[in-house]
N, CA, C and O of each residue as an XYZ file, in Angstrom:
476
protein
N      -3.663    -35.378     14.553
C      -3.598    -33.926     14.517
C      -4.848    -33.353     15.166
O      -5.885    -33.839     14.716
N      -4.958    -32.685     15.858
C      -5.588    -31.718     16.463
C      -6.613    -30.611     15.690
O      -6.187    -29.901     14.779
N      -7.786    -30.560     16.085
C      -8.765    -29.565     15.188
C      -8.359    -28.466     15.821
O      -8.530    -28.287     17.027
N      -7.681    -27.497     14.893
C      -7.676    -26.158     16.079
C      -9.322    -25.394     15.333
O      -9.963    -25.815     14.370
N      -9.576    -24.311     16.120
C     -10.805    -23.651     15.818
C     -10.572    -22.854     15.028
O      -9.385    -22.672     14.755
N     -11.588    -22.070     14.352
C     -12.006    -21.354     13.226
C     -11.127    -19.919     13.703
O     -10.442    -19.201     12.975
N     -11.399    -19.773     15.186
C     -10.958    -18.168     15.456
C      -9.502    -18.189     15.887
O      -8.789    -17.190     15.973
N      -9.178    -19.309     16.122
C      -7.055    -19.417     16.230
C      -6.627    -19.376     14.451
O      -5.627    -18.765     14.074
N      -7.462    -20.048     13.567
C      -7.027    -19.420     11.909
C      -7.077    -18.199     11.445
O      -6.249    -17.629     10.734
N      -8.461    -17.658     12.030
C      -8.719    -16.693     11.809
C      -7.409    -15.591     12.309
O      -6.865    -15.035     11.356
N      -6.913    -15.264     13.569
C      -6.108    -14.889     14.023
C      -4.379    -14.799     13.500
O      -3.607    -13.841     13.468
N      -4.212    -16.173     13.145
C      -3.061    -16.490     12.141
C      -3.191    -15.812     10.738
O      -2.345    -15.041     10.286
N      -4.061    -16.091     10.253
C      -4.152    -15.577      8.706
C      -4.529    -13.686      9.124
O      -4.319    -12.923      8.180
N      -5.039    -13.042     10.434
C      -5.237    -11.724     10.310
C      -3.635    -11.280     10.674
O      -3.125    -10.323     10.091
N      -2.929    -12.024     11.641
C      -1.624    -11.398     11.737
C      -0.367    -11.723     10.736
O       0.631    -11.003     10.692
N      -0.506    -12.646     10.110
C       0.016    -12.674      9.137
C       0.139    -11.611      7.624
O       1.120    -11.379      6.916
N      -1.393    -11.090      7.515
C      -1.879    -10.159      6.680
C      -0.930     -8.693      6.913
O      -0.300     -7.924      6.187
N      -1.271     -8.834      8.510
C      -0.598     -7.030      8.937
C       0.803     -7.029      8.582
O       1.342     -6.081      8.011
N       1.573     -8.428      9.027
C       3.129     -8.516      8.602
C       3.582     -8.271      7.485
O       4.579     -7.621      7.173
N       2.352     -9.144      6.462
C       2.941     -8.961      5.061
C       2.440     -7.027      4.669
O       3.185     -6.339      3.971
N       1.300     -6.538      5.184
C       1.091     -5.390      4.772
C       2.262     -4.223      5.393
O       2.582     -3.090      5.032
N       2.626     -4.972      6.309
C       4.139     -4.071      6.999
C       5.075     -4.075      6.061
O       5.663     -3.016      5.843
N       5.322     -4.938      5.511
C       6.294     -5.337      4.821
C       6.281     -5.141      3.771
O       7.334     -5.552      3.282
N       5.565     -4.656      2.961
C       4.595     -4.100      1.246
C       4.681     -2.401      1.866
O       4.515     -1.491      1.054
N       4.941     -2.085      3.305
C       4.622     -0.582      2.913
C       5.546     -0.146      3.243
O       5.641      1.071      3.086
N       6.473     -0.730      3.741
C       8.175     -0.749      3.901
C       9.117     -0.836      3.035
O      10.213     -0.304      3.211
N       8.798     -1.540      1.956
C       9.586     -2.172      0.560
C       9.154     -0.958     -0.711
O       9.874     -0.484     -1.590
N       7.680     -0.694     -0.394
C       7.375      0.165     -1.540
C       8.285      1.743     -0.824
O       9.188      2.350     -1.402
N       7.829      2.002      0.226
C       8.326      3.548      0.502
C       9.715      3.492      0.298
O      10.290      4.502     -0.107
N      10.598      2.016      0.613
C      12.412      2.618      0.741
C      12.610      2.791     -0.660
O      13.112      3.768     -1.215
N      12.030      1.426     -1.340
C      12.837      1.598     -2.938
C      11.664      2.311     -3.821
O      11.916      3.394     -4.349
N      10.433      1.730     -3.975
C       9.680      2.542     -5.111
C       9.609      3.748     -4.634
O      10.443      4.508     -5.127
N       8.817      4.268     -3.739
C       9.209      6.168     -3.319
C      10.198      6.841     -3.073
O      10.147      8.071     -3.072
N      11.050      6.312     -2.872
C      12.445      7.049     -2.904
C      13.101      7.335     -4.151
O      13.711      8.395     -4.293
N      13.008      6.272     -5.284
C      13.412      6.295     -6.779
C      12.560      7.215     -7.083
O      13.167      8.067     -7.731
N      11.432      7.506     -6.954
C      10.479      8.204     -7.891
C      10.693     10.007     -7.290
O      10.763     11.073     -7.901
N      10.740      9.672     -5.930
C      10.879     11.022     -5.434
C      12.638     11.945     -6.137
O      12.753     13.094     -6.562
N      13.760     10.810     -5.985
C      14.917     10.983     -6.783
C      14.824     11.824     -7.980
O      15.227     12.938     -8.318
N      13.911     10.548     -8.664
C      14.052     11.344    -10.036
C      12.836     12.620    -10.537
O      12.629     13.270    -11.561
N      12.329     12.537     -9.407
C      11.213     13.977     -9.605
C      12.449     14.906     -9.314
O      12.590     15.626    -10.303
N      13.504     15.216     -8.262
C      14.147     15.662     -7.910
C      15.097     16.720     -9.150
O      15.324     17.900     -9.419
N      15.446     15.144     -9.668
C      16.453     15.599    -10.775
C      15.326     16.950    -11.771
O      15.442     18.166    -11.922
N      14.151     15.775    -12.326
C      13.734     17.257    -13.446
C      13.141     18.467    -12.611
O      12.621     19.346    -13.299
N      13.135     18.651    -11.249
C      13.254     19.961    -10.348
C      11.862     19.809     -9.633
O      11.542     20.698     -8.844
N      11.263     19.067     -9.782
C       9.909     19.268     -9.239
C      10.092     18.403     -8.003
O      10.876     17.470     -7.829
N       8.802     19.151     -6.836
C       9.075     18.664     -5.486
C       7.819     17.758     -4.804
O       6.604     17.833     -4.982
N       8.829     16.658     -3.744
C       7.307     15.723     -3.835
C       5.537     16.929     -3.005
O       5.217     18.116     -2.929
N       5.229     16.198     -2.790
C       3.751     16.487     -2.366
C       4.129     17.058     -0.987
O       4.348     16.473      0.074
N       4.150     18.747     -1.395
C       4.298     19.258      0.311
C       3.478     18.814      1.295
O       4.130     18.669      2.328
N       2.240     18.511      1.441
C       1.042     18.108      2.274
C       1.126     16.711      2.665
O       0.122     16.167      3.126
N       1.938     16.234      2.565
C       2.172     14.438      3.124
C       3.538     14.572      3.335
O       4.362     14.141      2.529
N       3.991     15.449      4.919
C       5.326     15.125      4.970
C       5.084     14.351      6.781
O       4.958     14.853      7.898
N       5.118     12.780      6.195
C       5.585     11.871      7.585
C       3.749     11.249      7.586
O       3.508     10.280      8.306
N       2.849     11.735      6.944
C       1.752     11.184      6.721
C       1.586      9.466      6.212
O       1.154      8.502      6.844
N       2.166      9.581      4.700
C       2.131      8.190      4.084
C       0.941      7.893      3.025
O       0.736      6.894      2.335
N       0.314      8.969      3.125
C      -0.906      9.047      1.926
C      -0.586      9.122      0.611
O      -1.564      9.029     -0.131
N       0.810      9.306     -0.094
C       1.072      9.456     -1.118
C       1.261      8.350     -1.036
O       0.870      8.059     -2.166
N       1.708      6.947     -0.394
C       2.206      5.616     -0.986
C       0.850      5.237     -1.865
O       1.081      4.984     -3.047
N      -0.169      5.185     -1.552
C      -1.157      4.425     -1.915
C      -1.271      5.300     -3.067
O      -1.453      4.796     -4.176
N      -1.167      6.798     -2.894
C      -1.332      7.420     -4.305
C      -0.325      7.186     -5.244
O      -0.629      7.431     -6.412
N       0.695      6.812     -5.039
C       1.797      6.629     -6.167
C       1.488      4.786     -6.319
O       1.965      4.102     -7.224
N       1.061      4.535     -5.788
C       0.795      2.967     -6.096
C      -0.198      2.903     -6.780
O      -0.278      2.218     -7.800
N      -1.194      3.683     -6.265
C      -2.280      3.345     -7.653
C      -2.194      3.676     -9.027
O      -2.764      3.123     -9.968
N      -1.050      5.100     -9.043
C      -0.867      5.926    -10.100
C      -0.583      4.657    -11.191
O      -1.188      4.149    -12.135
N       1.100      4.394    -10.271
C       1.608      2.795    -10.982
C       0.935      1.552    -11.409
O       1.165      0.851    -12.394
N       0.041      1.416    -10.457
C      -0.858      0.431    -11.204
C      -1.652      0.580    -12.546
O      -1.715     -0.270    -13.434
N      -2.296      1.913    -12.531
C      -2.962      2.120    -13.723
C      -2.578      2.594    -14.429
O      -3.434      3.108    -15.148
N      -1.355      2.814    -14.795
C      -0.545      3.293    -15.636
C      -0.628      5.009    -16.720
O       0.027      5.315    -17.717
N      -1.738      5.815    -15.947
C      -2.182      6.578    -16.786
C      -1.517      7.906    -16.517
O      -0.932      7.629    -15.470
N      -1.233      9.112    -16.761
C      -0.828      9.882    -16.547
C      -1.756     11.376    -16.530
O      -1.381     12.539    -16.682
N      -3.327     10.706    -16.239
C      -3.807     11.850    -16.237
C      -3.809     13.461    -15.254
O      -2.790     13.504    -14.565
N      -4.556     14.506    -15.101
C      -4.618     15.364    -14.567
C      -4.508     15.291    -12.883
O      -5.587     14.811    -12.536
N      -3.913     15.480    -12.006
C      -4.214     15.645    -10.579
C      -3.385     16.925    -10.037
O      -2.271     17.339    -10.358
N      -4.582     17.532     -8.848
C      -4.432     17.912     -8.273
C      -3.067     17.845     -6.593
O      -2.549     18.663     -5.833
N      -3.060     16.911     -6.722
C      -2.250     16.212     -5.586
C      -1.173     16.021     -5.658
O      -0.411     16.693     -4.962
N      -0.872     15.419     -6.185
C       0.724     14.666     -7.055
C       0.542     14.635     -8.695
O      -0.513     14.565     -9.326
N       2.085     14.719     -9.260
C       1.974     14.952    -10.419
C       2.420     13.716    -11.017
O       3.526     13.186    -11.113
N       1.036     13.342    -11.464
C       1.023     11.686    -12.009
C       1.710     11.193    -13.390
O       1.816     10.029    -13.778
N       2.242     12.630    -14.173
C       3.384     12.389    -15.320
C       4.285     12.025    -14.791
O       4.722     10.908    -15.069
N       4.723     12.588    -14.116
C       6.614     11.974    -13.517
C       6.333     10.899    -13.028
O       7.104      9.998    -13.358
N       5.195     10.509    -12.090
C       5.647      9.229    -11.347
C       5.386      8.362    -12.102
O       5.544      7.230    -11.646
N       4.836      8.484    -13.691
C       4.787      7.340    -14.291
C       5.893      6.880    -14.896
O       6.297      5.719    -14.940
N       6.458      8.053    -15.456
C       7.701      8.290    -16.260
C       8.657      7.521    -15.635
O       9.384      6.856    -16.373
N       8.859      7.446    -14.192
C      10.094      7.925    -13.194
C       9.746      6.282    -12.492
O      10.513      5.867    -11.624
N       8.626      5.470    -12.910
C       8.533      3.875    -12.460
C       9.157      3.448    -13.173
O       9.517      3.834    -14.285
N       9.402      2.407    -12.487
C      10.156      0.626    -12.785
C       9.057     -0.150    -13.150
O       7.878      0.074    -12.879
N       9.560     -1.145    -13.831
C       9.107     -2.826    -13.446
C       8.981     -3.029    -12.149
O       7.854     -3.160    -11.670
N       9.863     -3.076    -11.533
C       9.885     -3.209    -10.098
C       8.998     -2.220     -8.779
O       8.577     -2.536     -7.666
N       8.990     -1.174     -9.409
C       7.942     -0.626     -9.009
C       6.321     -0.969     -9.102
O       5.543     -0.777     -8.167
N       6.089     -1.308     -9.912
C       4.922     -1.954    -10.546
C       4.552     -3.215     -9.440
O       3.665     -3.125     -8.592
N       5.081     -3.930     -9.562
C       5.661     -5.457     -8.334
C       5.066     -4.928     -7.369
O       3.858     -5.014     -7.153
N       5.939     -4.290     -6.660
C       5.714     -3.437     -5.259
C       4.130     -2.778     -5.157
O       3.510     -2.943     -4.107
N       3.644     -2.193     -6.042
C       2.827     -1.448     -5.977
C       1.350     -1.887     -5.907
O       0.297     -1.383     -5.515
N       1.699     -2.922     -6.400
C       0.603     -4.508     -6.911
C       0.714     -5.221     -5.643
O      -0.268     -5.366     -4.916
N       1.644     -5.583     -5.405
C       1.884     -6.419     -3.713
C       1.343     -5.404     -2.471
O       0.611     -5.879     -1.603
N       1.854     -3.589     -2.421
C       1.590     -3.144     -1.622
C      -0.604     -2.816     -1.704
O      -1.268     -2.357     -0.774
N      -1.107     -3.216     -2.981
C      -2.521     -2.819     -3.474
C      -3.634     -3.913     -2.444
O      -4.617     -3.717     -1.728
N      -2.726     -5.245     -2.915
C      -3.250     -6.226     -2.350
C      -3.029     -6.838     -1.078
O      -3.922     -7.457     -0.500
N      -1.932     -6.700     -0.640
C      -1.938     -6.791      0.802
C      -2.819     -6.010      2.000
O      -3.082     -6.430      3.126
N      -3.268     -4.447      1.242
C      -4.449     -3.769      1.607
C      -5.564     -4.374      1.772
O      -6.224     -4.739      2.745
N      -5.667     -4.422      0.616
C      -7.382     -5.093      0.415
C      -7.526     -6.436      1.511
O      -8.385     -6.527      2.388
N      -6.485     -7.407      1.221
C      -6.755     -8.457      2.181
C      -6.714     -8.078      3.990
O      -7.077     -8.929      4.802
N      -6.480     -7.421      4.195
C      -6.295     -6.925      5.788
C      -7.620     -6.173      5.419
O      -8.702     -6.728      5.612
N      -7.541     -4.959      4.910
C      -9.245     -4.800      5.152
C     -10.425     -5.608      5.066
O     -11.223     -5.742      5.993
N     -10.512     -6.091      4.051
C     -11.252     -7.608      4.116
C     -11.660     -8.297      5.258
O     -12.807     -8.600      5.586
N     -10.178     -8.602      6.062
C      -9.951     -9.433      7.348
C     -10.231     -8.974      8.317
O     -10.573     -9.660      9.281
N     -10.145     -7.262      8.349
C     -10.627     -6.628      9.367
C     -11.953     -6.319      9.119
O     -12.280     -5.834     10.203
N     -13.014     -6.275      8.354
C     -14.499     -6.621      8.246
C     -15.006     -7.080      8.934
O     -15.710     -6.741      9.885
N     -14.338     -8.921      8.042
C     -14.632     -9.964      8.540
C     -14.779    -10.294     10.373
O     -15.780    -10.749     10.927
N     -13.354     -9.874     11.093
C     -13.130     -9.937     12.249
C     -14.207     -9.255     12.834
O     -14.585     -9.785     13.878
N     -14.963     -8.018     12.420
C     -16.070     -7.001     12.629
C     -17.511     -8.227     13.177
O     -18.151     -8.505     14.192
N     -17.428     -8.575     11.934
C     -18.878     -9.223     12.014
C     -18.906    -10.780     12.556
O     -19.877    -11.476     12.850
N     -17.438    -11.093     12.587
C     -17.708    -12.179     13.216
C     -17.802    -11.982     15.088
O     -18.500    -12.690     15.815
N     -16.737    -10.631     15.636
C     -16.907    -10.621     16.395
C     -18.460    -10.641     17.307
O     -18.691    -11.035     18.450
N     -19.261    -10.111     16.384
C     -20.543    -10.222     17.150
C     -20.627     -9.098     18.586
O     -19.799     -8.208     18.394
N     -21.101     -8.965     19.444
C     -21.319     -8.276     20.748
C     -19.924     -8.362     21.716
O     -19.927     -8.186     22.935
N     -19.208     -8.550     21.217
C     -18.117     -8.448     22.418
C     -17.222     -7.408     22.518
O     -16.433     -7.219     23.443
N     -17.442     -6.447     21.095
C     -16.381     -5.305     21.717
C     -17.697     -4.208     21.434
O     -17.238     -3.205     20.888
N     -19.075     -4.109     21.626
C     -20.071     -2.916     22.026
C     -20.041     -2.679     23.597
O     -20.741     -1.802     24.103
């Protein structure tokens, strides 16, 4: 077997990251934001006028879900979307949290390893 180098892994494990983070922000917006936006619907309240085609509410309704709290915001109204989660939402929201972090991470990393070649 063949030594491949540090920066052909590196490369594999960074495009791999973006796929799976494609795919965590694709899965959370069709089914977890769409259910939640649904059932905000039903008790009459409307999603977040200021994020229409943006995508800034995923991460806000994902974190909401993660921490499970229903306190005060300005932004989105973090009672319903707690109310108005799944189990499955939760999943999603946790997968879409961490697939973040690891691509940012990776994109750091890629920062400082690059060194002088993209100044």
């Amino acid at each position: 077997m063949q030594d491949i180098p540090f920066y052909v892994w590196h490369f594999i494990l960074l495009f791999s990251s973006i796929i799976l983070w494609a795919i965590a922000i694709f899965t959370f917006g069709r089914i977890s934001v769409r259910h939640i936006e649904r059932e905000m619907e039903k008790k009459g309240l409307e999603p977040p006028f200021w994020d229409r085609g943006i995508g800034i509410r995923l991460s806000m309704y994902a974190f909401t879900i993660i921490r499970g709290k229903a306190d005060h915001s300005v932004l989105i109204d973090r009672k319903s979307i707690v109310e108005s989660a799944r189990k499955i939402d939760w999943y999603l929201a946790v997968f879409l949290q961490l697939t973040t972090a690891v691509l940012f991470i990776l994109g750091i990393i890629t920062y400082f390893l690059s060194g002088d070649k993209y100044q």
